[in-house]
C-alpha positions as CSV (number, residue, x, y, z in Angstrom):
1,X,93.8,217.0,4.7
2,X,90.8,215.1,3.0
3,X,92.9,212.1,3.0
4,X,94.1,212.2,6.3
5,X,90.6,212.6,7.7
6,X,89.6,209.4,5.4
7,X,92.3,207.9,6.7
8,X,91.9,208.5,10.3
9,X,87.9,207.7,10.2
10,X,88.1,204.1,8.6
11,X,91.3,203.2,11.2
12,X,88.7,204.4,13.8
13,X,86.2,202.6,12.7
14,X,88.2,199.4,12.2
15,X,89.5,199.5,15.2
16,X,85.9,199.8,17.1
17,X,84.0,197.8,15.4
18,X,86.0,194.8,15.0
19,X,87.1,193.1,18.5
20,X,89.6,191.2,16.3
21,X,90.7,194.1,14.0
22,X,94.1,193.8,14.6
23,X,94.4,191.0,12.1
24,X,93.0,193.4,9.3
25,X,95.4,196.5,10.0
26,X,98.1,194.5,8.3
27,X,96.1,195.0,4.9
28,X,95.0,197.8,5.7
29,X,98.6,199.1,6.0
30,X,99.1,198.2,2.4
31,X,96.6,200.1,1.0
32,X,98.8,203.3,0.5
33,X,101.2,205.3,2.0
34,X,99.0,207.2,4.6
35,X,97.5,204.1,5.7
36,X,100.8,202.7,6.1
37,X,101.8,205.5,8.2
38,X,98.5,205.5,10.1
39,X,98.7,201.8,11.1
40,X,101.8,201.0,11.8
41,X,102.1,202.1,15.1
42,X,99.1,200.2,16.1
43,X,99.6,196.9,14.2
44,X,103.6,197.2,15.9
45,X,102.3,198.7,19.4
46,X,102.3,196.0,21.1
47,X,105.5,193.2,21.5
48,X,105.8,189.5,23.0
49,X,108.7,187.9,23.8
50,X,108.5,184.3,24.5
51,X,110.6,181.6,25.3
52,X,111.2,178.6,26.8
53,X,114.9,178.5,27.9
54,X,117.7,180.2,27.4
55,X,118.6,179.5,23.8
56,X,115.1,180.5,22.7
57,X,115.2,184.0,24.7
58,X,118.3,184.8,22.6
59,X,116.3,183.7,19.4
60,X,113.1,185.8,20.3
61,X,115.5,188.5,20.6
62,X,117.5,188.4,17.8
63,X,114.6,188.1,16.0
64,X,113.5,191.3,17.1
65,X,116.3,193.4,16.9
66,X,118.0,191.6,13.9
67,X,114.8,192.1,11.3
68,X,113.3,195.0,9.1
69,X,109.7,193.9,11.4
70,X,111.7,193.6,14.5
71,X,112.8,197.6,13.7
72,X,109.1,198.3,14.0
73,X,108.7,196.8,17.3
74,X,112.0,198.6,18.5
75,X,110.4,202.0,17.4
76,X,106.8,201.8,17.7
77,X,106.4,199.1,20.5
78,X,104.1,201.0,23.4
79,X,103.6,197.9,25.7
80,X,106.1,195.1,26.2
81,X,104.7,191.2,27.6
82,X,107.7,188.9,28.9
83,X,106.2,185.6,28.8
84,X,108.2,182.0,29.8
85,X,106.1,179.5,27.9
86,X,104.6,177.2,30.6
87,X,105.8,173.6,30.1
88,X,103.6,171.0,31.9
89,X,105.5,169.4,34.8
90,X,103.4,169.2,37.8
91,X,100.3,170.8,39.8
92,X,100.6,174.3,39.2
93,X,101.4,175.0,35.9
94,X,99.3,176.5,33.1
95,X,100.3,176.6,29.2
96,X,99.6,179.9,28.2
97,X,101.2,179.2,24.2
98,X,97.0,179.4,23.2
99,X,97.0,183.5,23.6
100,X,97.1,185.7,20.4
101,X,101.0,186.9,20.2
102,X,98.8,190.4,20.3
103,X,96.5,189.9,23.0
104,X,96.3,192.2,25.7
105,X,98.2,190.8,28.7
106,X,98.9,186.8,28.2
107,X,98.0,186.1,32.1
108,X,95.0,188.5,32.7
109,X,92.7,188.5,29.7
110,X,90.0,187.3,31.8
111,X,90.8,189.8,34.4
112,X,87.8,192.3,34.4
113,X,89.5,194.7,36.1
114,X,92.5,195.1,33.4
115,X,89.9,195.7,30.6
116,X,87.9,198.0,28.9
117,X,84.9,196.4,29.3
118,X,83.4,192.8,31.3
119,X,82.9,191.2,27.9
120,X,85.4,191.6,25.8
121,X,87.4,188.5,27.1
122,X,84.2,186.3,26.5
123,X,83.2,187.9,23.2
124,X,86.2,185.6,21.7
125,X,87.7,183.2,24.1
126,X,88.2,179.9,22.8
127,X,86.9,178.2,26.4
128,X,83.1,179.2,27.1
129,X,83.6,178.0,30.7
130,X,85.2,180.9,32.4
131,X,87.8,178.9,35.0
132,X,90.6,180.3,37.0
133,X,94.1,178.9,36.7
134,X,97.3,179.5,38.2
135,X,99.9,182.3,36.6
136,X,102.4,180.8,37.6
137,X,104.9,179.8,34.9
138,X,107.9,177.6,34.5
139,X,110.8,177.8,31.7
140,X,112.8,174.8,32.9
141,X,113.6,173.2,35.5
142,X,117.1,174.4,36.0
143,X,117.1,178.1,36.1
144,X,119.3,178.2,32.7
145,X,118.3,181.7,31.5
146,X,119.0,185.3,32.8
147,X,117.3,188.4,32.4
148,X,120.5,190.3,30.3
149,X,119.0,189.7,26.8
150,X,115.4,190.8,28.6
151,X,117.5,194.1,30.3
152,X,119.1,195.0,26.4
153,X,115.6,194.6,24.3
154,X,114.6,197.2,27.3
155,X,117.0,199.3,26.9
156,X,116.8,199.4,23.0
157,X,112.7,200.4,22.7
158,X,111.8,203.8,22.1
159,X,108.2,204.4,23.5
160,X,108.0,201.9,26.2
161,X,105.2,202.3,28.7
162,X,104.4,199.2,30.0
163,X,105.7,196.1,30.5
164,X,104.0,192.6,31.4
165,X,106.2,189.9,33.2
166,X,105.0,186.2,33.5
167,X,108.4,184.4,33.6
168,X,109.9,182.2,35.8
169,X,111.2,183.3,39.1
170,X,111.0,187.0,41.1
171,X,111.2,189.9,39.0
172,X,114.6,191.7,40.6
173,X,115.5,195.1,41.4
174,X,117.9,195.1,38.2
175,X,114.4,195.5,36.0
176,X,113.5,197.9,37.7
177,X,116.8,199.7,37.4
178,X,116.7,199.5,33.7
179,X,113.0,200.9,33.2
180,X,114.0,203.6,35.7
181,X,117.2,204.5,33.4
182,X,115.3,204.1,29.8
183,X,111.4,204.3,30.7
184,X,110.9,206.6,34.4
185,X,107.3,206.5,32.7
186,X,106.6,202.8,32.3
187,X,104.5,201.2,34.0
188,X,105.4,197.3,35.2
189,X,103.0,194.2,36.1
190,X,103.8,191.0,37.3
191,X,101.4,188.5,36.4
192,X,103.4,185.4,37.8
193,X,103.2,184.7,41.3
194,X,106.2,186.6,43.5
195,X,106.5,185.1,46.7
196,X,106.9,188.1,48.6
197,X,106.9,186.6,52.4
198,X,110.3,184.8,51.8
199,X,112.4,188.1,50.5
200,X,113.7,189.2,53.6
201,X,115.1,185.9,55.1
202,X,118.3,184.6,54.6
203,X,119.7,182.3,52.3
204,X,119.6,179.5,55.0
205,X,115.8,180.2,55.0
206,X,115.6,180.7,51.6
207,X,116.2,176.8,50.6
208,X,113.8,175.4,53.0
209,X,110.6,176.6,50.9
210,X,110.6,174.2,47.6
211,X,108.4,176.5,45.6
212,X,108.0,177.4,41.6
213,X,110.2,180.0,42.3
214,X,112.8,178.7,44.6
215,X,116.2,179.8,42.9
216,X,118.7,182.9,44.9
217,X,119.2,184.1,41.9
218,X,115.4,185.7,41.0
219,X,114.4,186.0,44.3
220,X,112.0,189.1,44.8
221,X,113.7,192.0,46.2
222,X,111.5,194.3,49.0
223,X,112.2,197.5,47.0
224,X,109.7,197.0,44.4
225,X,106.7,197.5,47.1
226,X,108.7,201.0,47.3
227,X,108.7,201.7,43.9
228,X,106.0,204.1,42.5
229,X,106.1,202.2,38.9
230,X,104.2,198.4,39.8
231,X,101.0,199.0,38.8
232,X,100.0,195.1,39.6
233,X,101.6,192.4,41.4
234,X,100.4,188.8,41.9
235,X,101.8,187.3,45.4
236,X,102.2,183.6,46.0
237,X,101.0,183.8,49.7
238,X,102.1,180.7,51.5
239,X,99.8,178.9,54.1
240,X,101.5,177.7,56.5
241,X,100.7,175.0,59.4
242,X,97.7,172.6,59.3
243,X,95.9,175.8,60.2
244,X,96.9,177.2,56.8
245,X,98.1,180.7,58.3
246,X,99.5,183.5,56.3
247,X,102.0,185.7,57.0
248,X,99.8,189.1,57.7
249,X,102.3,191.0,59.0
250,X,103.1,191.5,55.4
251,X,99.9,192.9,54.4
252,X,100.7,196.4,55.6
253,X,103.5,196.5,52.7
254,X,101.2,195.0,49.9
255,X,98.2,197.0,50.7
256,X,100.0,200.7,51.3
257,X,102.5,200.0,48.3
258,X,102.8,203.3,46.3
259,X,101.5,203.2,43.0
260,X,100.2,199.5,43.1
261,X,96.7,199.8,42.0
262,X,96.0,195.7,41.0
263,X,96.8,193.3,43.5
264,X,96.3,189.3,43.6
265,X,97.4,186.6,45.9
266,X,97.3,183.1,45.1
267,X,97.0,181.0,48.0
268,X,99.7,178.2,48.1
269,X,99.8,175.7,50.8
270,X,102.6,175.1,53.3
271,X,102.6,172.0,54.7
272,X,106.0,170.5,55.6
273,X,107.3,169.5,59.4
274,X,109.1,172.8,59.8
275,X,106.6,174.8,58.3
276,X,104.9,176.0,61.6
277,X,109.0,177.5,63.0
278,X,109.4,178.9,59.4
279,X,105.7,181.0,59.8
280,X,107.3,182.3,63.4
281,X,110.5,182.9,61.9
282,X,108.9,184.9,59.0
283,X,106.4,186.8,61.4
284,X,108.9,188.1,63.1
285,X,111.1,189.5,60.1
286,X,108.4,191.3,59.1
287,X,107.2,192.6,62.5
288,X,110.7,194.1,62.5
289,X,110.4,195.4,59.2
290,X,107.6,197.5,60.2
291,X,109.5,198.6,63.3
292,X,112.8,200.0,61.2
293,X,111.0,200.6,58.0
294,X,107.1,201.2,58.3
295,X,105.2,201.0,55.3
296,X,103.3,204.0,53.9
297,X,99.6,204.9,55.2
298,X,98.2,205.2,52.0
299,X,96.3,202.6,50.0
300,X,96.3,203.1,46.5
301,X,94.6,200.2,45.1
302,X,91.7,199.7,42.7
303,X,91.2,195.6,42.6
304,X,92.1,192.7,44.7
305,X,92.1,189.2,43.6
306,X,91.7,186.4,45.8
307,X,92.9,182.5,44.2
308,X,94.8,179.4,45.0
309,X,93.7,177.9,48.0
310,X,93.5,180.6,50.2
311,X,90.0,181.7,51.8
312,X,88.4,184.7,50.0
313,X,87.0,186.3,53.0
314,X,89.4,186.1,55.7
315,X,92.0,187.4,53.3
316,X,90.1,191.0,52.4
317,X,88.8,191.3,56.3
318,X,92.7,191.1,57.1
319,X,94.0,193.6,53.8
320,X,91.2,196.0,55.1
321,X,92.9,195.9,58.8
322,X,95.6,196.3,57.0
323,X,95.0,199.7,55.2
324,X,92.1,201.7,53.9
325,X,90.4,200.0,51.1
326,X,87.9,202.3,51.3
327,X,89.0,203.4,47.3
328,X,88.5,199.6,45.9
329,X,86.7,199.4,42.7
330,X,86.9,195.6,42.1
331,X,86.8,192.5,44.0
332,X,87.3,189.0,42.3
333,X,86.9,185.7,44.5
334,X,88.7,182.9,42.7
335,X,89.3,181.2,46.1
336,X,86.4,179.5,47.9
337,X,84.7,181.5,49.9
338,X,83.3,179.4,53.6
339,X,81.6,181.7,55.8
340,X,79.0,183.8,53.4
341,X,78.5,186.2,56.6
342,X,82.1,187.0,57.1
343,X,81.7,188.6,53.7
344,X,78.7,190.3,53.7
345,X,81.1,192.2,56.6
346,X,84.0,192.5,53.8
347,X,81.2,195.2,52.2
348,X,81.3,197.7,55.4
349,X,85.1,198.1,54.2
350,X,84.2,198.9,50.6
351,X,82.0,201.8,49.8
352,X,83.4,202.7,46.9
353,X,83.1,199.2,45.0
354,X,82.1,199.1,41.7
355,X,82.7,195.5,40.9
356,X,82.2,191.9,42.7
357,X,83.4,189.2,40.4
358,X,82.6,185.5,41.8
359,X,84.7,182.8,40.0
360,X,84.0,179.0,39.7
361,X,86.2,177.9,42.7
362,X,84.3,180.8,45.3
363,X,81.1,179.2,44.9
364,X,81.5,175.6,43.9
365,X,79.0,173.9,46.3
366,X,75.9,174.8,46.0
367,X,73.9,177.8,45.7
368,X,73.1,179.0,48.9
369,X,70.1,182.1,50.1
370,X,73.4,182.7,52.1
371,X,75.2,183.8,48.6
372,X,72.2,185.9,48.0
373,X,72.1,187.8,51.2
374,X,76.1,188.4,50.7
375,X,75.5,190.3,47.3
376,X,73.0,192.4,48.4
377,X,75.1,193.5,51.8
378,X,77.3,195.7,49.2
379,X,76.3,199.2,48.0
380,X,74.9,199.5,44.6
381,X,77.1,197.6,41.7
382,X,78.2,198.7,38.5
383,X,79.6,195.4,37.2
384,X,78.3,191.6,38.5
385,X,79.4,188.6,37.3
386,X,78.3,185.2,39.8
387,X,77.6,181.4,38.7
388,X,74.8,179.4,39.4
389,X,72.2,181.6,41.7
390,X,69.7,178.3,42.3
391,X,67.0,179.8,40.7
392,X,65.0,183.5,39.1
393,X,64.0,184.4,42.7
394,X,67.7,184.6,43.9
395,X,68.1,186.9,41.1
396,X,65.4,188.9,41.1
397,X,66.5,189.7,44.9
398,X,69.6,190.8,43.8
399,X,68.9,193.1,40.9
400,X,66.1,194.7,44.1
401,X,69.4,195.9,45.3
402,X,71.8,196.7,41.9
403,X,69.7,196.7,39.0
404,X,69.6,200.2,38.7
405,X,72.9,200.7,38.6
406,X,74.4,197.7,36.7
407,X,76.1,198.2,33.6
408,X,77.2,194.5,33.3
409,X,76.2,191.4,33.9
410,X,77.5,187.8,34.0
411,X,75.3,185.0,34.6
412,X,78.2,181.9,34.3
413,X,77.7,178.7,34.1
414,X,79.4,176.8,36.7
415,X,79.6,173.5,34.4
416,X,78.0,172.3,31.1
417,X,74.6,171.6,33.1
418,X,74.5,173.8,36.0
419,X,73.3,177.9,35.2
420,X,70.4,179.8,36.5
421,X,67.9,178.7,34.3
422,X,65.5,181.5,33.1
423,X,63.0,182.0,31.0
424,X,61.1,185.0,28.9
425,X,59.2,186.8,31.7
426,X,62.8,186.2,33.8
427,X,64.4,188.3,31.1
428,X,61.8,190.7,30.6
429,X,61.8,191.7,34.3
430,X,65.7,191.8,34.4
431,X,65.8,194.2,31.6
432,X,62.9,196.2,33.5
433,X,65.1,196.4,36.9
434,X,68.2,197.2,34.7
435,X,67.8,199.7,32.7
436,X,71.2,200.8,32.5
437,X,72.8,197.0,31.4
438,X,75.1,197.2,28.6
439,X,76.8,194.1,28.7
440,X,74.9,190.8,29.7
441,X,76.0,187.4,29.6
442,X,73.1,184.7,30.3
443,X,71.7,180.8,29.3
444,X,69.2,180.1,27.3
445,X,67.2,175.9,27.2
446,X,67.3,175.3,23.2
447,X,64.2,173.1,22.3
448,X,64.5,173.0,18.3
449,X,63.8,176.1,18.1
450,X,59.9,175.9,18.9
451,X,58.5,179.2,20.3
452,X,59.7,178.8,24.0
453,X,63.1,179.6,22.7
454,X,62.2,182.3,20.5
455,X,60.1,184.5,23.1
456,X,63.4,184.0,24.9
457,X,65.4,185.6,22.0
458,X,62.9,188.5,21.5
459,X,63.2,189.2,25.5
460,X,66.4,189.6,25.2
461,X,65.0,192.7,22.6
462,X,63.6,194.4,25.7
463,X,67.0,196.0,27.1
464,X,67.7,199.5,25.6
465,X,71.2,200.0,26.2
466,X,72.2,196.6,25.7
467,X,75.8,196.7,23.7
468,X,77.1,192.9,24.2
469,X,75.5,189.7,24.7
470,X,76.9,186.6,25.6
471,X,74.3,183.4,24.9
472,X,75.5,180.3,25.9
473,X,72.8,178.0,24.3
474,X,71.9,175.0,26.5
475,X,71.2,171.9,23.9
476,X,70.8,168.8,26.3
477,X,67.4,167.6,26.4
478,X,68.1,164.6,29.1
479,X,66.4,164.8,32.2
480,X,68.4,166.5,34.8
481,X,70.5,163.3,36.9
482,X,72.0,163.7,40.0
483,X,73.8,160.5,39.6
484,X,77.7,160.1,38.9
485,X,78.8,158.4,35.2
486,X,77.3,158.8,31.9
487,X,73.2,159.7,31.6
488,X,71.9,157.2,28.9
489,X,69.3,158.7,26.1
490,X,66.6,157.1,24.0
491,X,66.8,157.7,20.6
492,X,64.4,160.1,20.7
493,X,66.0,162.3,23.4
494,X,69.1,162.0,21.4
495,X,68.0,163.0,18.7
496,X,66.8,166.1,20.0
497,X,70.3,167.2,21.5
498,X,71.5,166.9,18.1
499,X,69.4,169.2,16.7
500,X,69.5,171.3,19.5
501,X,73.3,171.6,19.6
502,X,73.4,172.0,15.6
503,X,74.7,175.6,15.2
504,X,75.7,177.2,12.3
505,X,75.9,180.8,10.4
506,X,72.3,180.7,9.6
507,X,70.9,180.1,13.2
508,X,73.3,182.7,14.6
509,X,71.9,185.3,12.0
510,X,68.1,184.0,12.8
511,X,68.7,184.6,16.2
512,X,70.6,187.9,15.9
513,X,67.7,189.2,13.7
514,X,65.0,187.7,15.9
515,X,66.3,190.1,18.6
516,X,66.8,193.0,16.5
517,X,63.8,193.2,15.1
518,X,62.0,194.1,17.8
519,X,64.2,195.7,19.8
520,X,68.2,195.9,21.2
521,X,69.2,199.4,18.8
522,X,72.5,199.5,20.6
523,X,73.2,195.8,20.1
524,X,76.8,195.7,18.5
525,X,78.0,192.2,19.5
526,X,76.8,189.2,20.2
527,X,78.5,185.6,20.9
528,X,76.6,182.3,20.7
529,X,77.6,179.6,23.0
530,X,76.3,176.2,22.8
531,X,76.7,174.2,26.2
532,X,75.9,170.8,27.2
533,X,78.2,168.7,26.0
534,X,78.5,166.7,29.5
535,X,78.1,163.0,30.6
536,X,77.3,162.0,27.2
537,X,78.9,158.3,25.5
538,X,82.9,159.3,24.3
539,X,81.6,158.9,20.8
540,X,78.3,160.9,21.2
541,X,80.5,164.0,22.6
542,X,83.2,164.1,20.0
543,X,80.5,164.3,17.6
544,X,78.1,166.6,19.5
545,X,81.1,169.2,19.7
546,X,80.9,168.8,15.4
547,X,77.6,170.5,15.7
548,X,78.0,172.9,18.5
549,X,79.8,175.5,16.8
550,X,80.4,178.9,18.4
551,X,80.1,182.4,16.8
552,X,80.5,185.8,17.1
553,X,77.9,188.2,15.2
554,X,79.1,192.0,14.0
555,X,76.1,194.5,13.7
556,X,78.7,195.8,11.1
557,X,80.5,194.1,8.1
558,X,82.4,196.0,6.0
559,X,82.0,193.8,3.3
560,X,78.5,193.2,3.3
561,X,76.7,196.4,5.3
562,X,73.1,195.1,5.4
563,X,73.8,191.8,7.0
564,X,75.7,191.3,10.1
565,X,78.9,189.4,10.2
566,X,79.4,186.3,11.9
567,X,82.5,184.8,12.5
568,X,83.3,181.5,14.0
569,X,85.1,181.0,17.3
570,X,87.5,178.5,18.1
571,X,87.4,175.9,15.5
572,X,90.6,174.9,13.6
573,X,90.3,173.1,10.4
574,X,92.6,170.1,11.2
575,X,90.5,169.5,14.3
576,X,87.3,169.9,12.2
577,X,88.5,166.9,9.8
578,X,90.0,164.5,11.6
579,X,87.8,161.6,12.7
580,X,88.8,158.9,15.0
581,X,88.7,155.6,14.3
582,X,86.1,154.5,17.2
583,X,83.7,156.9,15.2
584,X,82.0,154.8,12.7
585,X,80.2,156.1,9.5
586,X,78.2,153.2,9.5
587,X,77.5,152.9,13.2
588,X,74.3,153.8,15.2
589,X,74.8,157.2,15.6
590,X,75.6,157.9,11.6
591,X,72.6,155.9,11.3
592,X,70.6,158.6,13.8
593,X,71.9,161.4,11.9
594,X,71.1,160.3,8.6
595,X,67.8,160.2,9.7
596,X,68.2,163.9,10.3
597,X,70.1,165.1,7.7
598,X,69.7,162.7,4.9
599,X,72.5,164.4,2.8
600,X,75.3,162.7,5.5
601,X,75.3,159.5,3.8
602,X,76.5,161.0,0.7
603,X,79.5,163.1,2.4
604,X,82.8,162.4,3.3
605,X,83.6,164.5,6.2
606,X,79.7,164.1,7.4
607,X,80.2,165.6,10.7
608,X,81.6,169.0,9.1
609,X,79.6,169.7,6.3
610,X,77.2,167.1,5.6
611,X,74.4,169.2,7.9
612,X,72.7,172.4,8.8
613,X,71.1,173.9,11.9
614,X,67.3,173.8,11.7
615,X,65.5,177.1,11.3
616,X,63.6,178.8,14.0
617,X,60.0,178.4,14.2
618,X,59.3,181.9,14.0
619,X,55.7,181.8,13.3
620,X,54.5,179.0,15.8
């Protein structure tokens, strides 16, 4: 019994502490036979089948029912990603090889509303930028692959609950007539874009819409919307006309299906000469449809997400004539977002949201009072996240209205230069307004780490509950330019962004400890961020993102319990190493550097290892 509560405690505590622990439950399975037993349905919980065409779906299969591993996936796997490896050919695709094989769900990491918490995406992505892209995903270009092999590894897994599809082409009824027979539990989401408006017309019709997904054989069939089972769709919604119209005669069915509780649409445009008779065509199927076959009155969903090129606002004013969404929790805006007005309105339909997520492409131009006045129009938020405000007086007007009740917090940066620059007394009021924040992600000017930057750490001390911090460390000391093409620097300038964007272990523990010593108790993680690294020379970047290394600080190392561990983020070795050959080790810059860190000119790889990141002046 003692064992087994030993046992049980440290898999908790691995599992808790450690964003990443995953990769340490294979070790810790070895350790005996209780631990084996303990971890293995974890460390096998979780399958991913890729592949690009046919032949590899029959290999990723075989491989999984064919090996002794494979045998632990069959019997242990709880959740079950299909994934078509994007191949680059054209506009809309996205590789998505990059992902963890283990990662939860290969297409909505960065979804907030498919997570546990707002930063746990950001605590390890690779791409400190947070940018929106496409889910749609190609395996060829001839539709060479079917979905029998997919159908049997269904068939043959003993605990399925959920399964993930990003693959090429509709996901059919026939899926969802195997999960009914093996899995009438499981739970399916479709994470590649389903074009939803074209499953009622003919085949005639069919072949006149030259989409990602334009093959008879995966079209999407209407039944899913009347299946209790998709927990999240993502529609490609086409625009059709120069006026970009929608089909929302549709919208009834999307909004009111049973069971869907996570719903995008990804705006795709329409625009050839019979596009405008198509729209008709289609508006009238589905007017039809509603006549024969209505739709159900209740709305069941908990987040929408607007992207592609359709207009944020105009889509959730028409979803909210189209049903109640009087039960949304989240709202994400991938999709620009014109009228700021028309969306302070979308907040008399949602008195129950919890969440307003603003991505890159919503507010692009400018920041705008306008932005501002749209925030505050909706009741009291739990989670935030919103690029470049213009300024501390934008925010301080919105925490007036939701720092009380925020948990979380994003302050993104829409670019490597534009953020809402703060400073000490900034933070300090935040974290006086929002008492309640646990997760905050936020900029902070480095300056060589003179005191400026430091009260700036030690604000960041003042919020009680704070759990995870985000710091994306701003190490450009050229004046702000408005001006297109490179920014020129003196030496002097220079110099300073190379100090400022030299990061390593030791600065990330100086900063961690800077904030913990006076304040933060709940502080478990924190990710450091340098940013900057924009408009410089093609030889001054490569080497600028050397010393701009990213990490992610532990309050708890197993190894090591009175120091935090830190862990970088992102960096592969062979990267790390290679130099090009337009990056001379005699040349100006080496010369700059040397000036800095004498001990370059004695090292090979000077850019790795020949330097270290200049301590805080603590004392100043």
């Amino acid at each position: 019994m003692k064992r087994s509560w030993f046992v049980a405690a440290n898999l908790k505590q691995l599992q808790s502490l450690q964003p990443d622990s995953r990769r340490h439950l294979g070790s810790f399975r070895k350790v005996n036979r209780a631990c084996y037993d303990a971890a293995t349905p974890i460390l096998f919980g979780v399958l991913t089948l890729r592949f690009s065409d046919m032949t590899s779906l029959r290999a990723a299969v075989a491989e999984i029912t064919e090996t002794p591993e494979g045998q632990n996936s069959l019997r242990w796997a709880r959740r079950l990603h299909v994934a078509g490896d994007a191949r680059a050919q054209g506009y809309w695709w996205h590789r998505i090889e990059r992902l963890e094989p283990w990662a939860v769900s290969l297409a909505s990491e960065d979804r907030p509303t498919v997570q546990d918490t707002l930063l746990d995406h950001w605590l390890t992505a690779v791409d400190p930028i947070p940018h929106r892209r496409p889910t749609i995903v190609h395996t060829s270009h001839a539709c060479d692959w079917s979905w029998e092999p997919v159908l049997s590894l269904i068939a043959r897994l003993s605990h399925l609950k959920q399964i993930d599809f990003s693959t090429q082409g509709e996901v059919t009824v026939g899926v969802e007539d195997i999960v009914s027979r093996y899995h009438p539990a499981c739970e399916v989401s479709v994470f590649s874009a389903q074009v939803v408006e074209r499953s009622l017309g003919n085949t005639g019709s069919w072949h006149q819409f030259q989409g990602p997904n334009s093959t008879e054989a995966f079209r999407f069939n209407i039944e899913w919307l009347r299946r209790p089972r998709l927990n999240t769709l993502t529609v490609g919604l086409g625009l059709y006309g120069r006026e970009e119209q929608p089909v929302v005669e549709m919208y009834a069915f999307l909004v009111n299906a049973p069971g869907l509780k996570h719903l995008e649409v990804f705006g795709l445009h329409r625009r050839d000469d019979g596009s405008s008779t198509a729209l008709l065509r289609l508006k009238q199927q589905w007017q039809d449809l509603q006549e024969t076959s209505p739709p159900g009155k209740v709305c069941n969903l908990e987040s929408i997400t607007i992207s592609g090129s359709a207009l944020s606002e105009e889509i959730v004013l028409s979803f909210a004539a189209a049903g109640n969404l009087s039960n949304l929790r989240s709202l994400i805006l991938a999709a620009p977002v014109l009228d700021w007005a028309s969306l302070a309105r979308v907040a008399q339909h949602l008195p129950r949201l919890e969440g307003l997520f603003f991505e890159l492409n919503s507010t692009k131009f400018l920041p705008s009072p306008d932005l501002v006045d749209a925030i505050r129009a909706f009741r009291p938020l739990r989670y935030l996240s919103v690029g470049d405000l213009g300024g501390s007086e934008n925010l301080r007007r919105v925490v007036e209205i939701h720092g009380p009740s925020l948990e979380g917090l994003m302050l993104c940066p829409v670019d490597y230069a534009r953020y809402t620059k703060l400073n000490a007394s900034d933070l300090i009021h935040l974290s006086a307004h929002c008492p309640n924040l646990r997760q905050l992600r936020v900029q902070a000017k480095r300056s060589m780490g003179t005191r400026p930057e430091c009260e700036m750490y030690r604000a960041l001390s003042m919020f009680p509950k704070l759990h995870s911090l985000v710091l994306d460390l701003h190490f450009d000391a050229r004046p702000e330019s408005q001006a297109h093409g490179l920014i020129a620097a003196d030496t002097t300038t220079l110099r300073e962004c190379f100090i400022n964007a030299a990061t390593d272990e030791s600065l990330a523990t100086a900063i961690w400890q800077l904030i913990k010593s006076t304040g933060a108790p709940r502080l478990q993680f924190m990710r450091i961020v340098p940013v900057g690294n924009h408009r410089f020379s093609r030889e001054e970047a490569w080497l600028l993102a050397r010393f701009a290394r990213s990490f992610l600080v532990t309050r708890y190392n197993l190894n090591n319990p009175e120091l935090p561990l830190v862990e970088e983020i992102g960096r592969r070795e062979p990267t790390r190493r290679a130099r090009p050959g337009w990056v001379q080790s005699d040349g100006r810059l080496a010369q700059l550097l040397q000036t800095i860190w004498p001990r370059i000119a004695h090292v090979q790889d000077w850019w790795n290892s020949g330097w270290q990141s200049f301590p805080l002046a603590l004392n100043a």
